[in-house]
N, C-alpha and C positions, 0 to 999 in steps of 0.2 A: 821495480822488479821483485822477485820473490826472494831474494837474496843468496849469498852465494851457495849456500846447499841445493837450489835449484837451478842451478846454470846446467850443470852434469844430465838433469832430467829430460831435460829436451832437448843437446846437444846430438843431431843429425836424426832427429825423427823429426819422420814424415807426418805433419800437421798441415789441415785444409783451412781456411778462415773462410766463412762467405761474410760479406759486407764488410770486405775489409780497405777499402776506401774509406767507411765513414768514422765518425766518432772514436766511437769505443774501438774500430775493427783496426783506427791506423794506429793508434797508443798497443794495440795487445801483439802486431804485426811486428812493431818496433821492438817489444820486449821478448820475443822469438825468434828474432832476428839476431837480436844481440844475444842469445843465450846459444846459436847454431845452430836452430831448427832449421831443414829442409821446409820452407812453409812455403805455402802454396797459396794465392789469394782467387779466388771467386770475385771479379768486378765486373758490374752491368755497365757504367758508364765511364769512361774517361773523364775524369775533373782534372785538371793540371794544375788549380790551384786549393788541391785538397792537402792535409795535412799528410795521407799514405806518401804524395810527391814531396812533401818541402822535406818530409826524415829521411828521403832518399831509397824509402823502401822498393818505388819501381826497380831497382839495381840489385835488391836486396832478398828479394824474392820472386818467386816463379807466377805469374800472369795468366788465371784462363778469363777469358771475356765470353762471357755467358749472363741468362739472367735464374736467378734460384729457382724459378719454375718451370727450367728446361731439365726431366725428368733424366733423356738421355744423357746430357753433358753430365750430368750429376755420377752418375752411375761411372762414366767413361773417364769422368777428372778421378774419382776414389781408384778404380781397378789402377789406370796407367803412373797413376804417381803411387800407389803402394802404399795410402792413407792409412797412419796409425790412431790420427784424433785429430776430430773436428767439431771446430768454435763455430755454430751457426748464428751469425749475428744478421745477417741480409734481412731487410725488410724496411716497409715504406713506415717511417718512425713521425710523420706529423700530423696531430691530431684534423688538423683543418683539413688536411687533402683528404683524410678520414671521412670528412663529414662530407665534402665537396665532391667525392668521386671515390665511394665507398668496396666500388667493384675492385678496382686496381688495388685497395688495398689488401681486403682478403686474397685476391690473388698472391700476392708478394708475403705475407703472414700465413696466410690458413694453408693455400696450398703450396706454395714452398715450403712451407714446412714439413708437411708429411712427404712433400717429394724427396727432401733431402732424407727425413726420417727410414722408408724406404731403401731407398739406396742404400742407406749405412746396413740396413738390418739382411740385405742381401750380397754384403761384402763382410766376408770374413777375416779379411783383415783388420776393420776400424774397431778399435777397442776402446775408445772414450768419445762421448760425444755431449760438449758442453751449450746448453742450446739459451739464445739468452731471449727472454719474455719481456715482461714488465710491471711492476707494481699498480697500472692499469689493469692488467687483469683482474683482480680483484674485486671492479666494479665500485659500486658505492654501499658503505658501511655506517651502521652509525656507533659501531664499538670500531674502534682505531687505539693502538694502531695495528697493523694488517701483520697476524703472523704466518706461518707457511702453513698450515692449519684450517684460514680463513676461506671460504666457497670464492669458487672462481665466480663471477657474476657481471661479466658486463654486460651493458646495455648499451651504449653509445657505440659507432663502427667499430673505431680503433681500438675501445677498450673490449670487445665483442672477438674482434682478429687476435685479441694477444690473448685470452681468455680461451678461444678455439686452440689455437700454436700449443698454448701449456697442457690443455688435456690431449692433446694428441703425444706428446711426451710423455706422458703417465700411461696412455695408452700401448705405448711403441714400449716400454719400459715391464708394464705388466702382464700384458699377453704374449710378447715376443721376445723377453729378456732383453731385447736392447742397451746395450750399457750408457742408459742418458740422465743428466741432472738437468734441473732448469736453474735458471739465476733470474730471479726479479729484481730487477734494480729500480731506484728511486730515478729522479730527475739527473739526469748526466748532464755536464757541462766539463769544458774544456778547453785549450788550445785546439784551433782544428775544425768545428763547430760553425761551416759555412751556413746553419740555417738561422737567418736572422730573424724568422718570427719569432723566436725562442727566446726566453726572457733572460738569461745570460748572456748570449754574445749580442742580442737586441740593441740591451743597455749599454755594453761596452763601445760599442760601432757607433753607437747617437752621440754619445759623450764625447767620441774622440771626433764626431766630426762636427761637434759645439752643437749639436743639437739637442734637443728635450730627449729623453726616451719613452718609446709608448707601452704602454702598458695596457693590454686588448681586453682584461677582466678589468671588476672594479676594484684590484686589488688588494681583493681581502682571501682571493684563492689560498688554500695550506696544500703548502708542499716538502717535502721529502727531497734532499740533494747529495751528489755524488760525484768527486771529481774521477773523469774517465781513469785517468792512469792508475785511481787505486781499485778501480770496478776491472781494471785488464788485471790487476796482479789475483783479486779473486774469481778470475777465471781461471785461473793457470793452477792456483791453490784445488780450483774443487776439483779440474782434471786429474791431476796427481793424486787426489785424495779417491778417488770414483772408485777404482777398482781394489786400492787396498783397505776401505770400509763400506762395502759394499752397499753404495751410497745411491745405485739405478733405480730411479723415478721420484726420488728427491727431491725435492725444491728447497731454495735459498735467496732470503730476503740480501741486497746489500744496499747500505743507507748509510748515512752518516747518524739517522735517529733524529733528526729536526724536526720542527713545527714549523715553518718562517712564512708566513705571509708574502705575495707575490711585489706588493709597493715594500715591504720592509727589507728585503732581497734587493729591489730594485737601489734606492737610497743607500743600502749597504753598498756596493759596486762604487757607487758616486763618490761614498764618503773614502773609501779606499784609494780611488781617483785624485785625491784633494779637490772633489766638486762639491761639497755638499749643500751649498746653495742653489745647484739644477734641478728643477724640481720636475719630475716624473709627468707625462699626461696619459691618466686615467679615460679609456674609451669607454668602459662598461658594455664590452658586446661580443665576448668570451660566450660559446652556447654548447652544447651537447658535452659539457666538461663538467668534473665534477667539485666540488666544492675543495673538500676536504680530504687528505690524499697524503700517508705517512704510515714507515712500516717500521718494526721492528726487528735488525739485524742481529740477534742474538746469537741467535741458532748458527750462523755462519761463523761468527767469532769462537765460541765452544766445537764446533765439529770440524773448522777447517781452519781453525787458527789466525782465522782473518780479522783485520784489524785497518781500520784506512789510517796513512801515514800520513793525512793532511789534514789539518784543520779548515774548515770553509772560510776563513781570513786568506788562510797560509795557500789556498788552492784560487782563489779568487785574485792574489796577487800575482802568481804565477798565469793566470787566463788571460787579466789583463795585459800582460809584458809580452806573450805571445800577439795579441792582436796590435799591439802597439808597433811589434816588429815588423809583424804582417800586413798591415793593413795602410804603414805608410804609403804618401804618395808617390 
């Protein structure tokens, strides 16, 4: 959480989450919840064995079932609940379905995004809108690592749709005054984290069910990581910061600052585990990704005071005890 001088900030404002079932959206829902926000969740799909349900948040917050590129619901959830600030986290977040059926994803990215953008900018009520991209946007560089500065450039679907989503924020920010920040975050992982191609809770699920874990690159991918719960508390930091440093059309990196190779990551997990003689298998058939991929959270640390409260020991220990709980038989 942001600590106790932010409890008071969002006690009985009215805050929308879209994709607040997944990842990131059921950790920042929890911490909204617990502080008395009136929050509101945007859910396309009912999962029942999603982390929004095991923290109890169905009870804890208000339900509209829609999907983000339903223009009207958009417009009709901000006017009837009286939206003060909205966390647009909803979109389709995995590279493969990217590659695999590219349409559905800019739908869910590019045009949910300006739909919800939109809406905000035609309701006079919403005064923060915190929109989260991704440190794919970026594209690929060969000066790394990625500052808020660096050209948006993707190439491949997914990184293409997050790279689209972020200039239409800069967009909605500079022609229309829109009061929006982006947040590009590195690799999240967490408690919560039902997608198992994903090389965190991949790992953790094979291990605990005495299997190898695979690993789809040939494991020399660099990546960038972030545990969810401290990527919700800089969400919640740039919202309170948005309007009194007049921070609209802003971007901000959030990362832990690592380099870690995808089998070095993997092993880590294991060795954390008391496995470390499981030895990982290497597919080498990882494609339209990019190599090398790490950013620098500076800039968020000096203008929003952000700092992760976890170590990737300290956040990996706590992932795996969540699945261990979860995922018993």
């Amino acid at each position: 959480m942001e600590g106790m001088e932010g409890l008071g900030y969002w006690r009985g404002r009215s805050v929308l989450v879209t994709g607040a079932t997944g990842l990131l959206g059921s950790w920042l829902c929890r911490d909204l919840a617990d502080a008395g926000a009136a929050a509101v969740a945007l859910v396309r799909d009912g999962v029942p064995e999603s982390n929004f349900h095991r923290l109890g948040l169905d009870r804890r917050v208000t339900r509209v079932s829609g999907a983000i590129e339903d223009y009207a619901l958009l417009e009709r959830t901000l006017n009837e609940y009286e939206t003060d600030t909205v966390f647009h986290l909803a979109a389709q977040t995995i590279v493969g379905v990217g590659n695999r059926n590219p349409l559905s994803t800019f739908e869910a990215n590019i045009r949910g995004t300006w739909s919800l953008l939109e809406a905000c900018r035609r309701n006079p009520l919403v005064r923060r809108i915190v929109v989260s991209t991704s440190d794919k946007a970026y594209g690929e560089h060969a000066k790394l690592p990625y500052v808020e500065t660096t050209p948006l450039q993707g190439r491949h679907p997914y990184d293409v749709s997050k790279s689209c989503a972020d200039l239409l924020c800069q967009a909605y920010a500079h022609s229309f005054g829109s009061p929006v920040v982006i947040m590009r975050c590195a690799n999240l992982f967490g408690g919560g984290d039902l997608n198992f191609n994903r090389l965190v809770p991949g790992t953790i699920r094979s291990a605990l069910q005495g299997e190898r874990p695979v690993i789809r690159s040939d494991g020399r991918f660099i990546r960038d990581y972030l545990y969810a719960p401290d990527a919700a508390r800089g969400f919640l930091l740039a919202a309170r910061s948005l309007e009194k440093k007049k921070l609209s059309g802003q971007a901000f990196n959030l990362g832990l600052g690592l380099r870690i190779e995808a089998l070095d990551l993997a092993r880590r997990i294991l060795r954390l585990m008391d496995l470390p003689d499981m030895k990982p298998r290497v597919l080498d058939r990882a494609s339209n990704e990019i190599r090398r991929q790490y950013l620098s959270p500076l800039k968020a640390r000096k203008v929003l005071g952000w700092t992760p409260e976890h170590t990737l020991d300290e956040a990996l220990v706590e992932t795996v005890a969540w699945y261990r709980e979860h995922l018993r038989p």
